[in-house]
GUTOR-944596 format. One record per residue (C-alpha): y, z, x negated; residue in one letter. Coordinates in Angstrom, 2 decimals, always signed. Layout:
<site><py>Y</py><pz>Z</pz><px>X</px><residu>A</residu></site>
...
END
This chain:
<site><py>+63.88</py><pz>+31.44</pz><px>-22.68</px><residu>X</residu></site>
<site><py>+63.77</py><pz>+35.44</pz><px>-21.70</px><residu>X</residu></site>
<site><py>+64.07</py><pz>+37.20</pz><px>-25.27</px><residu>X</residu></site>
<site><py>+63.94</py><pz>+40.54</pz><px>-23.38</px><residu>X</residu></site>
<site><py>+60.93</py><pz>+42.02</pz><px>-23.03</px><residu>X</residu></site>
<site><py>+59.08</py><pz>+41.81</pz><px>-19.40</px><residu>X</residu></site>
<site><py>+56.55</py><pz>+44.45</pz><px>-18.64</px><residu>X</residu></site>
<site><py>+53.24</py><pz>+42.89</pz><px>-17.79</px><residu>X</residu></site>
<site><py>+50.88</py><pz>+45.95</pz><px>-17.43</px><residu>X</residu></site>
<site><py>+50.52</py><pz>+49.90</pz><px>-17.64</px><residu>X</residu></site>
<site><py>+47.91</py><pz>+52.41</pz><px>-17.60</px><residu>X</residu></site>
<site><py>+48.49</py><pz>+55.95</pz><px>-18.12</px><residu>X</residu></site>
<site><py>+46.42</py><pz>+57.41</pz><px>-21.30</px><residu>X</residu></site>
<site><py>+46.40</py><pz>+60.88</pz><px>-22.34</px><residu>X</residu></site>
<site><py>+49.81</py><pz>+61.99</pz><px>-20.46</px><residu>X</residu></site>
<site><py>+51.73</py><pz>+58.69</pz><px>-21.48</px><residu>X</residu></site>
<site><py>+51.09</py><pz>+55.24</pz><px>-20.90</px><residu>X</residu></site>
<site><py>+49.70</py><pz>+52.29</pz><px>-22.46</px><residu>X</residu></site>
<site><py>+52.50</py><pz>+49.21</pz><px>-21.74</px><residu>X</residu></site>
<site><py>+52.07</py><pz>+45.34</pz><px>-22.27</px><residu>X</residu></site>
<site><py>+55.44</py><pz>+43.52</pz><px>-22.70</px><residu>X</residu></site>
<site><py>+56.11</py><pz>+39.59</pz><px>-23.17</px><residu>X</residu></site>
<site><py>+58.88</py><pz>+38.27</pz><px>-24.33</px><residu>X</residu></site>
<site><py>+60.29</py><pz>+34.90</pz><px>-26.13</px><residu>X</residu></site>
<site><py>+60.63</py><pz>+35.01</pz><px>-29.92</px><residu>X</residu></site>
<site><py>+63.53</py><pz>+32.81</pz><px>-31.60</px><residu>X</residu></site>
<site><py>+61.66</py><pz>+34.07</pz><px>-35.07</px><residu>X</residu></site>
<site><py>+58.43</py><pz>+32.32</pz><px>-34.28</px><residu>X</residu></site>
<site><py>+59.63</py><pz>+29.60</pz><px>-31.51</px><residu>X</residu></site>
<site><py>+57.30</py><pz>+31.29</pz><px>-28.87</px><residu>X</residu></site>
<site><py>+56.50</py><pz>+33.93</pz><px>-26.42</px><residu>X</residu></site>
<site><py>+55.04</py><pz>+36.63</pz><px>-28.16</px><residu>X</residu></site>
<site><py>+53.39</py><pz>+40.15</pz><px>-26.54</px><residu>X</residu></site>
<site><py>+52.95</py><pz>+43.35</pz><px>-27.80</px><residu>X</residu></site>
<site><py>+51.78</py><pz>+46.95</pz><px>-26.88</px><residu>X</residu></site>
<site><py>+53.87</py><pz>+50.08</pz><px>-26.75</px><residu>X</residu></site>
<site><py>+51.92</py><pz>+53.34</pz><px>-26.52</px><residu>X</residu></site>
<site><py>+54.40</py><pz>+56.11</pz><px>-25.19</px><residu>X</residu></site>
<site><py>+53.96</py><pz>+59.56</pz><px>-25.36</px><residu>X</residu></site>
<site><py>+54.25</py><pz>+61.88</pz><px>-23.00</px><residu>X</residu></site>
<site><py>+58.30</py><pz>+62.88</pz><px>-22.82</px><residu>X</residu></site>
<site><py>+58.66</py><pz>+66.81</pz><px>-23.45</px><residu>X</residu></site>
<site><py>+62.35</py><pz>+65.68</pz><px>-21.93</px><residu>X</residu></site>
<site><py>+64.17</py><pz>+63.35</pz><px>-20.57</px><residu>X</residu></site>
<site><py>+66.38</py><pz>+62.43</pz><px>-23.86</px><residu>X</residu></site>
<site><py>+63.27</py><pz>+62.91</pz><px>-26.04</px><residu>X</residu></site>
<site><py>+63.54</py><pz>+60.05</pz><px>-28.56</px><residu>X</residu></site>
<site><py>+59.83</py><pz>+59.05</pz><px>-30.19</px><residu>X</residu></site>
<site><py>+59.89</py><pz>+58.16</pz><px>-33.68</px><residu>X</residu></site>
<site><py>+57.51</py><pz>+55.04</pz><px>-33.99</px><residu>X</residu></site>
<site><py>+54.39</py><pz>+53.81</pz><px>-35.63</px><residu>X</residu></site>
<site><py>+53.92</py><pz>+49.80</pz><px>-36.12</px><residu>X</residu></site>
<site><py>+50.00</py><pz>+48.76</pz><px>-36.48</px><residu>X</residu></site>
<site><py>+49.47</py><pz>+45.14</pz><px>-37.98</px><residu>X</residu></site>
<site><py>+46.07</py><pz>+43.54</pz><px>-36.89</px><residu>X</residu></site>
<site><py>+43.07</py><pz>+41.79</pz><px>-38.68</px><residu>X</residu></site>
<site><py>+42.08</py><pz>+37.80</pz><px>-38.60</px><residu>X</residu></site>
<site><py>+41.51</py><pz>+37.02</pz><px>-34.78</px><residu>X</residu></site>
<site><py>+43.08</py><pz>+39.98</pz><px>-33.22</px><residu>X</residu></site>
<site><py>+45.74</py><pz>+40.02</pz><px>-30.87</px><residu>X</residu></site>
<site><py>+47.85</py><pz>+43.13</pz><px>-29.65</px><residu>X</residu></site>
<site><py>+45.13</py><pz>+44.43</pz><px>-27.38</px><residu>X</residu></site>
<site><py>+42.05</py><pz>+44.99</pz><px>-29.88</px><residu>X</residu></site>
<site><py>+43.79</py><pz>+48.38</pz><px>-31.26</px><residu>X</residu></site>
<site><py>+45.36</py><pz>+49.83</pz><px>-28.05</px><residu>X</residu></site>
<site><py>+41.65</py><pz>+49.06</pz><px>-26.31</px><residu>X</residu></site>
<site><py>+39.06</py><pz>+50.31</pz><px>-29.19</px><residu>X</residu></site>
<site><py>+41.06</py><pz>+52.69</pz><px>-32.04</px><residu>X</residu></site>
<site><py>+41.29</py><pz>+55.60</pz><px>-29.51</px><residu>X</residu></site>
<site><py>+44.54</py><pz>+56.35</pz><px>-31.47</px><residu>X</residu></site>
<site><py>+46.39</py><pz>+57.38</pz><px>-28.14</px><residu>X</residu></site>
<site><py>+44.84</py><pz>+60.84</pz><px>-27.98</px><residu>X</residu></site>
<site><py>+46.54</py><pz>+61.94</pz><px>-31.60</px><residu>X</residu></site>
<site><py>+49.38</py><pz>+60.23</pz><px>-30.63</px><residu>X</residu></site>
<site><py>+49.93</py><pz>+61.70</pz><px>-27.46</px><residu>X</residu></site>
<site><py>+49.13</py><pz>+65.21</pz><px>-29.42</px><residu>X</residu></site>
<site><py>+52.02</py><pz>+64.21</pz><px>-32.48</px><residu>X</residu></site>
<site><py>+54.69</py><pz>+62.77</pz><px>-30.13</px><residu>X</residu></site>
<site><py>+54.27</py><pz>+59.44</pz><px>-32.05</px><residu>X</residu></site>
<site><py>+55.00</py><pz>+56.18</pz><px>-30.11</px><residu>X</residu></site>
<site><py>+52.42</py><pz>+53.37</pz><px>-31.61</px><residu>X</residu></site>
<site><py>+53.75</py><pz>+50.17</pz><px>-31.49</px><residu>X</residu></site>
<site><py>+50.87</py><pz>+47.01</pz><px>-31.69</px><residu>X</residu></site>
<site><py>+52.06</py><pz>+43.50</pz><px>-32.38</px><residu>X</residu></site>
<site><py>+49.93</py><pz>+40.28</pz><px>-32.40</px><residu>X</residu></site>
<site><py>+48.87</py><pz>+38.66</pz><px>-35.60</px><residu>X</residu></site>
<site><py>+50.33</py><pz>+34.99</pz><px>-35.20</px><residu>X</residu></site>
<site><py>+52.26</py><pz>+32.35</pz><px>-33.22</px><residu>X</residu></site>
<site><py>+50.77</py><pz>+31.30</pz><px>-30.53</px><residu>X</residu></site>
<site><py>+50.94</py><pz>+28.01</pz><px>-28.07</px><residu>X</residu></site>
<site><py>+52.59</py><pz>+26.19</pz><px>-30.62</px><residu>X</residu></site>
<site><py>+50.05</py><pz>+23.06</pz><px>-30.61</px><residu>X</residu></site>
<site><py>+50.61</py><pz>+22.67</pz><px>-34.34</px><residu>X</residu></site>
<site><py>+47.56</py><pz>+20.14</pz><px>-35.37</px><residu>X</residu></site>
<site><py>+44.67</py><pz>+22.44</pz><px>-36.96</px><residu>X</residu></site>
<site><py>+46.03</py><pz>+25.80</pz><px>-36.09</px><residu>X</residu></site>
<site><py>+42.75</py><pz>+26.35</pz><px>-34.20</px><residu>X</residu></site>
<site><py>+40.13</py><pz>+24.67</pz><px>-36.56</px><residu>X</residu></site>
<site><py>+38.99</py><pz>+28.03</pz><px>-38.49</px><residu>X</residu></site>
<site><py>+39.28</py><pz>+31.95</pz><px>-37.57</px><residu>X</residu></site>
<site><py>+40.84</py><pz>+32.85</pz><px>-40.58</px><residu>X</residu></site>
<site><py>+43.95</py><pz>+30.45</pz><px>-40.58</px><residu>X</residu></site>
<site><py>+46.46</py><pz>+29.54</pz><px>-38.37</px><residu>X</residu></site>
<site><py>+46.37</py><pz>+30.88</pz><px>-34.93</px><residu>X</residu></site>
<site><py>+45.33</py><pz>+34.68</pz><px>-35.01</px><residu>X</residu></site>
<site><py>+45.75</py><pz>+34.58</pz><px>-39.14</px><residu>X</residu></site>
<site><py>+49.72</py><pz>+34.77</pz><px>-39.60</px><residu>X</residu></site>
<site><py>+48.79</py><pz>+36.71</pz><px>-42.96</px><residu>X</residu></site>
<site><py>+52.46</py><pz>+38.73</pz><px>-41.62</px><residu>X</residu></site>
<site><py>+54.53</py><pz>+36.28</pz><px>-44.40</px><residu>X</residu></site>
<site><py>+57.26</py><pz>+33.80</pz><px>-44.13</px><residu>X</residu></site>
<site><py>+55.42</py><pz>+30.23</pz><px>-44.41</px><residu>X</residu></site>
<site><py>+57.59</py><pz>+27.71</pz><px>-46.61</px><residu>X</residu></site>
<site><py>+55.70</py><pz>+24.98</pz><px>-45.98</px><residu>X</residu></site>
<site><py>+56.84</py><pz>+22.53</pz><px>-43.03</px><residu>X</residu></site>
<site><py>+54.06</py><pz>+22.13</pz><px>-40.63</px><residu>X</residu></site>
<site><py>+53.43</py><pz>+26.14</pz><px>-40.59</px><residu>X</residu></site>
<site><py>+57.32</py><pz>+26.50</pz><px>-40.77</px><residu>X</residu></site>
<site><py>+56.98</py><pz>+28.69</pz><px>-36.93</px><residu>X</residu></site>
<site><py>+54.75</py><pz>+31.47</pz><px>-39.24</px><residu>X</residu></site>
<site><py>+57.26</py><pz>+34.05</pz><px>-40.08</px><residu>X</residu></site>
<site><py>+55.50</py><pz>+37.11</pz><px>-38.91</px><residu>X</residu></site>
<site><py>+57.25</py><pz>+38.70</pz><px>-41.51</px><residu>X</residu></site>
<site><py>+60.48</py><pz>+38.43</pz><px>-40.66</px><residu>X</residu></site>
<site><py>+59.08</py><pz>+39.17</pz><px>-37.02</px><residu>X</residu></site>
<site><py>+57.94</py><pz>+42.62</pz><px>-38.01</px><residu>X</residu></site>
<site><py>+60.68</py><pz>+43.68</pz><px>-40.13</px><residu>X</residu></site>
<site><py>+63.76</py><pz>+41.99</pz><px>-38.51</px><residu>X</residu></site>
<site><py>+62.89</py><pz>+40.87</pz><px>-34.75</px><residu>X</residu></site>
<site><py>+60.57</py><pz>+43.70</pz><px>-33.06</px><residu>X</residu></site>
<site><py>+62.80</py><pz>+46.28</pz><px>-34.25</px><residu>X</residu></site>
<site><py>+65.92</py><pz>+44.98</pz><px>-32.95</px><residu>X</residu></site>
<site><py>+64.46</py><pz>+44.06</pz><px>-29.97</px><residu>X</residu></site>
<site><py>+62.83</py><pz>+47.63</pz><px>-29.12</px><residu>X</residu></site>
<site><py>+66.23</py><pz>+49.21</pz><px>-30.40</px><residu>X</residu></site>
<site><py>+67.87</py><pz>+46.98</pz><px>-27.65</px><residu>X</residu></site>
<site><py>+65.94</py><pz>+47.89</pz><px>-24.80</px><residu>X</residu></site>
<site><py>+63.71</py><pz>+51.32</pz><px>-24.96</px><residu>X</residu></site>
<site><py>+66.45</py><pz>+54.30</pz><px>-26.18</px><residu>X</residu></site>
<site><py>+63.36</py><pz>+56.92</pz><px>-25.70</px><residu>X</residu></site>
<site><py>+62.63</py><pz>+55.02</pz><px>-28.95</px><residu>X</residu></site>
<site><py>+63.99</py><pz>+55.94</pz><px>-32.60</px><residu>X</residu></site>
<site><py>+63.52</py><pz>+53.15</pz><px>-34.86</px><residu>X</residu></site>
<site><py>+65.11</py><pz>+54.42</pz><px>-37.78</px><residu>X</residu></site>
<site><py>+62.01</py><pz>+57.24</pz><px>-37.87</px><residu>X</residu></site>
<site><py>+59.78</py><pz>+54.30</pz><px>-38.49</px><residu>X</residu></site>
<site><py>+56.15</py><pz>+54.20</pz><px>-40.14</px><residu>X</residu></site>
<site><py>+53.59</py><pz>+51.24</pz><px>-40.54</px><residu>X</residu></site>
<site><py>+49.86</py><pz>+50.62</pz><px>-40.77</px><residu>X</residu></site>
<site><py>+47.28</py><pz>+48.34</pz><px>-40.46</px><residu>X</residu></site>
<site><py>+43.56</py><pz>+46.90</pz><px>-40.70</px><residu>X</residu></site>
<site><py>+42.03</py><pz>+44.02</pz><px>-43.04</px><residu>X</residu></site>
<site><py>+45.11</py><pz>+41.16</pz><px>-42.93</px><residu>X</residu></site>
<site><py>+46.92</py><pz>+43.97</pz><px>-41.37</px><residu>X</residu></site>
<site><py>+46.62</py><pz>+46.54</pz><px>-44.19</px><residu>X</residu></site>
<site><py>+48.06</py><pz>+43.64</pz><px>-46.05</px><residu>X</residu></site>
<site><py>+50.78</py><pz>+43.60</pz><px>-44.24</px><residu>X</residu></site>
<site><py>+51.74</py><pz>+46.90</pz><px>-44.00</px><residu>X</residu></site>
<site><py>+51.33</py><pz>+47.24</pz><px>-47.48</px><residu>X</residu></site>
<site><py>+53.52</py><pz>+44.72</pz><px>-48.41</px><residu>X</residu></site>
<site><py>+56.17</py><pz>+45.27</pz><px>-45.99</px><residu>X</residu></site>
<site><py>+56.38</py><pz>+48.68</pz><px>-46.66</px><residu>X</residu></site>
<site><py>+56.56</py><pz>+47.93</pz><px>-50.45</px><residu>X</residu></site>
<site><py>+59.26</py><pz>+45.63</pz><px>-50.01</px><residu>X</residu></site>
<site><py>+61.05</py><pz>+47.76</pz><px>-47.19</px><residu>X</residu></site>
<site><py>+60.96</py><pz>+51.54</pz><px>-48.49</px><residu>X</residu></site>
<site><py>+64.16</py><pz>+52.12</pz><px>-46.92</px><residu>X</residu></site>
<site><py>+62.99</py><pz>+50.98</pz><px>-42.92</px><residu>X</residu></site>
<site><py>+59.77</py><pz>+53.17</pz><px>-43.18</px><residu>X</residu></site>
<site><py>+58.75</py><pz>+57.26</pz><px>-44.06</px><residu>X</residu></site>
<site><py>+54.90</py><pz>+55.78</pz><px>-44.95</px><residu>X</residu></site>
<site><py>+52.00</py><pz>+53.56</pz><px>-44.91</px><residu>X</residu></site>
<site><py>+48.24</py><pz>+53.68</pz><px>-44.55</px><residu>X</residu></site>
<site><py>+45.27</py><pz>+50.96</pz><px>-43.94</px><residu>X</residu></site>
<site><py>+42.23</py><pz>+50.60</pz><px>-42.81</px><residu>X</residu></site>
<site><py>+40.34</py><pz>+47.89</pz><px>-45.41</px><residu>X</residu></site>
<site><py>+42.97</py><pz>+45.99</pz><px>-46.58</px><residu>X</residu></site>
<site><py>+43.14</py><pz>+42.88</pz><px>-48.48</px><residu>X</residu></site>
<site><py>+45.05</py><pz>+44.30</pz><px>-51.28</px><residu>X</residu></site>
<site><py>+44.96</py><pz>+41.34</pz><px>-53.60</px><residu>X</residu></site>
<site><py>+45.03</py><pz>+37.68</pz><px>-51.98</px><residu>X</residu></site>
<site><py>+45.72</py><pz>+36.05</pz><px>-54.50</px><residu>X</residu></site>
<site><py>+42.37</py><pz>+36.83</pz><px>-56.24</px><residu>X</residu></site>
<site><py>+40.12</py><pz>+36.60</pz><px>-52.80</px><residu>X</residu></site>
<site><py>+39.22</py><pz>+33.54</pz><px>-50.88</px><residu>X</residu></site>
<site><py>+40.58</py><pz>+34.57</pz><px>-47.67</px><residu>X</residu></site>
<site><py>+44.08</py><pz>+34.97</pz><px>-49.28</px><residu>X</residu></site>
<site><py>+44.15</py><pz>+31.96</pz><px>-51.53</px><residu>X</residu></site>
<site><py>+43.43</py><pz>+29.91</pz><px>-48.20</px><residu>X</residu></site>
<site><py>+46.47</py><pz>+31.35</pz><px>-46.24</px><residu>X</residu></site>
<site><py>+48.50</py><pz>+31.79</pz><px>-49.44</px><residu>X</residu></site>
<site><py>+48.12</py><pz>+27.98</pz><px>-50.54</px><residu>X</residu></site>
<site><py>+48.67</py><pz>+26.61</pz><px>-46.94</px><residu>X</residu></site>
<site><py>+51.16</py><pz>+28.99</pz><px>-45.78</px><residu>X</residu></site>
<site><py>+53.23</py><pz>+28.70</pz><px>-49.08</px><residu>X</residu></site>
<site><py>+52.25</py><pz>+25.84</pz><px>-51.13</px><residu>X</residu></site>
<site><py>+50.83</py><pz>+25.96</pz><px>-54.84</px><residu>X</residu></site>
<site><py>+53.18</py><pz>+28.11</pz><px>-56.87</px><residu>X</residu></site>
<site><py>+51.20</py><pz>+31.23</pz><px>-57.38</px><residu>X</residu></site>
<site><py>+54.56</py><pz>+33.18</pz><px>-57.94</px><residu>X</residu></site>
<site><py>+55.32</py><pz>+32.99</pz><px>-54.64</px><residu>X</residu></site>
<site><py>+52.13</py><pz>+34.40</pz><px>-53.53</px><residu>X</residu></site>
<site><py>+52.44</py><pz>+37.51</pz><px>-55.76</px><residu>X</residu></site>
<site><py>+55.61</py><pz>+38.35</pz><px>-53.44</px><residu>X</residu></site>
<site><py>+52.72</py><pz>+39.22</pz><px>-50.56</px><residu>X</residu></site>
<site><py>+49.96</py><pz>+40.67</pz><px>-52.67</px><residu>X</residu></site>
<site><py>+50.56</py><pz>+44.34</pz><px>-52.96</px><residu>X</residu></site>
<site><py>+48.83</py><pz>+45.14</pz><px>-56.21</px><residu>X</residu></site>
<site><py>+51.49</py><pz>+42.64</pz><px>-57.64</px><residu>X</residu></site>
<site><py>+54.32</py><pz>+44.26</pz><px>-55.93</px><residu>X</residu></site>
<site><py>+53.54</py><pz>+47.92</pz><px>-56.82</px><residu>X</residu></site>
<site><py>+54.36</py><pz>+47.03</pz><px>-60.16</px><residu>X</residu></site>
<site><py>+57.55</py><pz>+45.97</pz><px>-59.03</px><residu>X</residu></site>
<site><py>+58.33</py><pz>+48.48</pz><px>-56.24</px><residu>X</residu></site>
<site><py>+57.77</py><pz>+51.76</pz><px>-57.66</px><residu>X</residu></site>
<site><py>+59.65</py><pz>+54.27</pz><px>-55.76</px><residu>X</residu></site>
<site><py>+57.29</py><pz>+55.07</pz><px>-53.46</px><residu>X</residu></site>
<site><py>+57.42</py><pz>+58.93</pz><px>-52.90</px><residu>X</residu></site>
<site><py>+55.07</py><pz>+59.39</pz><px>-49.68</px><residu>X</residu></site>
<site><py>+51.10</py><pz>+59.15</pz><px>-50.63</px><residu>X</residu></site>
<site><py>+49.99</py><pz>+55.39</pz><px>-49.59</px><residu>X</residu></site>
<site><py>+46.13</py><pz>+56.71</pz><px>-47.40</px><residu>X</residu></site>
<site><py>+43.49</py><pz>+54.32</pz><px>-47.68</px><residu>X</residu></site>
<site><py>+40.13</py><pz>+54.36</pz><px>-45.87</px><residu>X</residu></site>
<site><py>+37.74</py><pz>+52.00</pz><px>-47.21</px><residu>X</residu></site>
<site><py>+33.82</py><pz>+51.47</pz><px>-45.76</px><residu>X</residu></site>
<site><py>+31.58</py><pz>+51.55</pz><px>-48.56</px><residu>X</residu></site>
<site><py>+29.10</py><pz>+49.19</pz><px>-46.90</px><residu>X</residu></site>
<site><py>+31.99</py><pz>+46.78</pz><px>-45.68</px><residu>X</residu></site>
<site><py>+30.49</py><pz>+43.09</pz><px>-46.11</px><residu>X</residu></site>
<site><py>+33.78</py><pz>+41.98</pz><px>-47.03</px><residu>X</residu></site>
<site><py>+34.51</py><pz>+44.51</pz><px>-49.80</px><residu>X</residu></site>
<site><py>+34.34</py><pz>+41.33</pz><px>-52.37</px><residu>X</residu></site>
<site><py>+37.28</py><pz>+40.22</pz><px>-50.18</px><residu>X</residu></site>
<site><py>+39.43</py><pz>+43.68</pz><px>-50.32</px><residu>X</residu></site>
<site><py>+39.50</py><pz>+44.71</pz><px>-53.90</px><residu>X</residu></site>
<site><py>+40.44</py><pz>+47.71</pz><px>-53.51</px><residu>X</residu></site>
<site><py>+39.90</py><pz>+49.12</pz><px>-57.09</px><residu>X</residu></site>
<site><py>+42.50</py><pz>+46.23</pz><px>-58.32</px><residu>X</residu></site>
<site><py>+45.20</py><pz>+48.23</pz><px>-55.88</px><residu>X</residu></site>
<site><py>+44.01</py><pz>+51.74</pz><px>-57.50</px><residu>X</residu></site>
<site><py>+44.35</py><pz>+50.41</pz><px>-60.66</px><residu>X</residu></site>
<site><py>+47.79</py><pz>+49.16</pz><px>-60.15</px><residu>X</residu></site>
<site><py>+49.05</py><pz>+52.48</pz><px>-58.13</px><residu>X</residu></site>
<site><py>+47.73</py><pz>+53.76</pz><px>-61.31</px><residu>X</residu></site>
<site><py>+49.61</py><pz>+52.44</pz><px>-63.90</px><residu>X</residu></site>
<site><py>+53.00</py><pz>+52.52</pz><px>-61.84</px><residu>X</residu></site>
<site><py>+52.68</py><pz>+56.09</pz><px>-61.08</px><residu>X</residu></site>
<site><py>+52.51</py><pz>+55.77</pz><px>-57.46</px><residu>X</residu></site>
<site><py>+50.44</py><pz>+58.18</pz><px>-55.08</px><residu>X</residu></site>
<site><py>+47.63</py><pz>+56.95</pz><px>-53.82</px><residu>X</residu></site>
<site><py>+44.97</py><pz>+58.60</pz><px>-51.79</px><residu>X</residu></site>
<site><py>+41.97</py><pz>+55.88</pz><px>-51.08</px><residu>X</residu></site>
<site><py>+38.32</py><pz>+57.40</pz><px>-49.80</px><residu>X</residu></site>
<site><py>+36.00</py><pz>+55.63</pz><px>-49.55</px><residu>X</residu></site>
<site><py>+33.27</py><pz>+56.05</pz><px>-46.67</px><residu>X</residu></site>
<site><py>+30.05</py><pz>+55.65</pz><px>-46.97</px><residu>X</residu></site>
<site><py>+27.67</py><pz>+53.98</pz><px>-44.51</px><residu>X</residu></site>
<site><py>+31.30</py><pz>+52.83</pz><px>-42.98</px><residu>X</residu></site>
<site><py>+31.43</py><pz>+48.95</pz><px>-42.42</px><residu>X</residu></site>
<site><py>+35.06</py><pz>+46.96</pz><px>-41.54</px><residu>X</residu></site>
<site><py>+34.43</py><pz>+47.55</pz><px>-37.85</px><residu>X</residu></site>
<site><py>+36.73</py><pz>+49.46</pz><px>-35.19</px><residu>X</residu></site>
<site><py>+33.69</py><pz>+51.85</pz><px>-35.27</px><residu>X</residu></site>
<site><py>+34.82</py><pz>+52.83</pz><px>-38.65</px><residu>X</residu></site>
<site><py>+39.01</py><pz>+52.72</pz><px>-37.63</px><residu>X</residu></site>
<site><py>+38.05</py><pz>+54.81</pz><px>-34.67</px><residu>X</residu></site>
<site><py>+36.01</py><pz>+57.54</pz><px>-36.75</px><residu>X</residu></site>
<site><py>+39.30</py><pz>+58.10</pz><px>-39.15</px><residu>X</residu></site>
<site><py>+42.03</py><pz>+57.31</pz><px>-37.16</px><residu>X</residu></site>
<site><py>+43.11</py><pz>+60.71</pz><px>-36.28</px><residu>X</residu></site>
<site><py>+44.39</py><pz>+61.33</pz><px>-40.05</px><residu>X</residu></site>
<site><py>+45.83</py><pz>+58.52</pz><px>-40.75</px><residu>X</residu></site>
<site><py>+48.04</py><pz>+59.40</pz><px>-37.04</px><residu>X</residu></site>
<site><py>+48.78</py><pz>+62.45</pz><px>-38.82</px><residu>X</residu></site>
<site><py>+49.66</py><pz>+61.38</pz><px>-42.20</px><residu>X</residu></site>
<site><py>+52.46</py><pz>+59.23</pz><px>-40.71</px><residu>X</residu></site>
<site><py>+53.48</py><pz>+61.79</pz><px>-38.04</px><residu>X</residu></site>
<site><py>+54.03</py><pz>+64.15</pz><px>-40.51</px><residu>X</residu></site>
<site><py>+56.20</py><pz>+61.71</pz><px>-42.40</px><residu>X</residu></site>
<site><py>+58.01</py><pz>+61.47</pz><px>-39.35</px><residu>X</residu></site>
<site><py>+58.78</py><pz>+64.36</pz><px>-39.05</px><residu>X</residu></site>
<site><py>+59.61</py><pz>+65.48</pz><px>-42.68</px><residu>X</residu></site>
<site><py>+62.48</py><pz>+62.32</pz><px>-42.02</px><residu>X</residu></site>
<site><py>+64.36</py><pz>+64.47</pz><px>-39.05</px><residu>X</residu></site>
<site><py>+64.76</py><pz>+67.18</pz><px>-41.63</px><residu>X</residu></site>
END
């Protein structure tokens, strides 16, 4: 199997170019694409620092580079945005397919314990794999400038990967994240099947839990929340305010009004949150 990536489209955007890549993944048993936004070089040594974005339920690595618009502040910042799928795919495990918010499309960006979902280990994916692999083969690339951020599932995962990773990444923001699983349907679902019954496992991908527990965050965590999202009863956000709260960590989280969970909404903000990391990025070269 070809673990280096193959290009499989480009289109120019704003100077630079939007570019598709497929390659084989030994971390989740299966090929695997993902998007690379580069920025226009100012040389040809430039090096980009780089910004992961982490999906919702049922995306795959196209729904951001096609709808967020983020390529325009990107281009602007010199930021290279880097968009990764949210699941195995092609696996053929029985039931991966039954609902849209497990399984195939719904990797919940963990490392699944449990045997029959043992191929889910988006985390390990996004933290250990994707990095190596872009450090491998695309040196207008700096990885070690790295920041992360995400949508719904996705703000979960950035969230928690940051949190558990302060050291591989200058920031994180979200768009509407699920920033307490364990209390909300859609996470108990994933968290139970993904990881079995022990609820202290779960904790280690619920971010309110781990803020407690990972306090030396020093860059303010940017939240944009719609105030007329219909999933807000899923996304607790207050319960992560709370908790950034009491363990003293910065936390900026607005929330919109008239804004639903839509990429209507990501589109309308996503300017700041490009900035918010790219100057993060750029505070790390100093």
């Amino acid at each position: 199997m070809e673990t280096k990536p193959e290009e499989i489209s480009s289109s120019k955007m704003f100077g630079g170019y939007n570019k598709r890549y497929k390659h084989f993944s030994p971390t989740l048993g299966c090929s695997m694409t993902f998007h690379i936004y580069f920025p226009p070089p100012p040389s040809s040594s430039h090096k980009f620092p780089v910004l992961y974005w982490l999906s919702g339920l049922t995306c795959t690595d196209e729904n951001f580079i096609i709808k967020s618009g983020a390529q325009r502040t990107a281009s602007s910042e010199g930021v290279a945005l880097i968009t990764l799928d949210t699941s195995p795919r092609g696996l053929n495990v029985e039931g991966e397919a039954d609902s849209w918010d497990f399984g195939v499309g719904a990797g919940f960006y963990l490392n699944a314990t449990q045997e029959k979902w043992k191929n889910w280990r988006m985390y390990d994916y996004v933290v250990k794999e994707v990095p190596k692999l872009l450090s491998e083969n695309f040196p207008q690339l700096d990885i070690s400038r790295a920041s992360i951020f995400g949508h719904s599932m996705g703000g979960h995962g950035a969230l928690t990967i940051y949190l558990k990773n302060l050291d591989k990444y200058k920031s994180v923001s979200a768009f509407a994240p699920i920033v307490n699983p364990i209390n909300c349907a859609w996470g108990q679902k994933a968290l139970t099947n993904y990881l079995g019954g022990n609820k202290a496992d779960w904790e280690e991908y619920d971010a309110t839990c781990l803020i407690s527990k990972f306090r030396d965050v020093s860059a303010t965590i940017l939240i944009d929340q719609g105030e007329d999202d219909k999933f807000l009863h899923e996304l607790l956000p207050h319960k992560f305010e709370e908790a950034c709260k009491n363990a003293n960590v910065p936390l900026l989280l607005r929330l919109q009004p008239g804004y639903d969970h839509s990429y209507y909404f990501i589109a309308t903000f996503i300017d700041d949150h490009i900035s918010h990391h790219a100057q993060a990025l750029s505070l790390s070269k100093i």
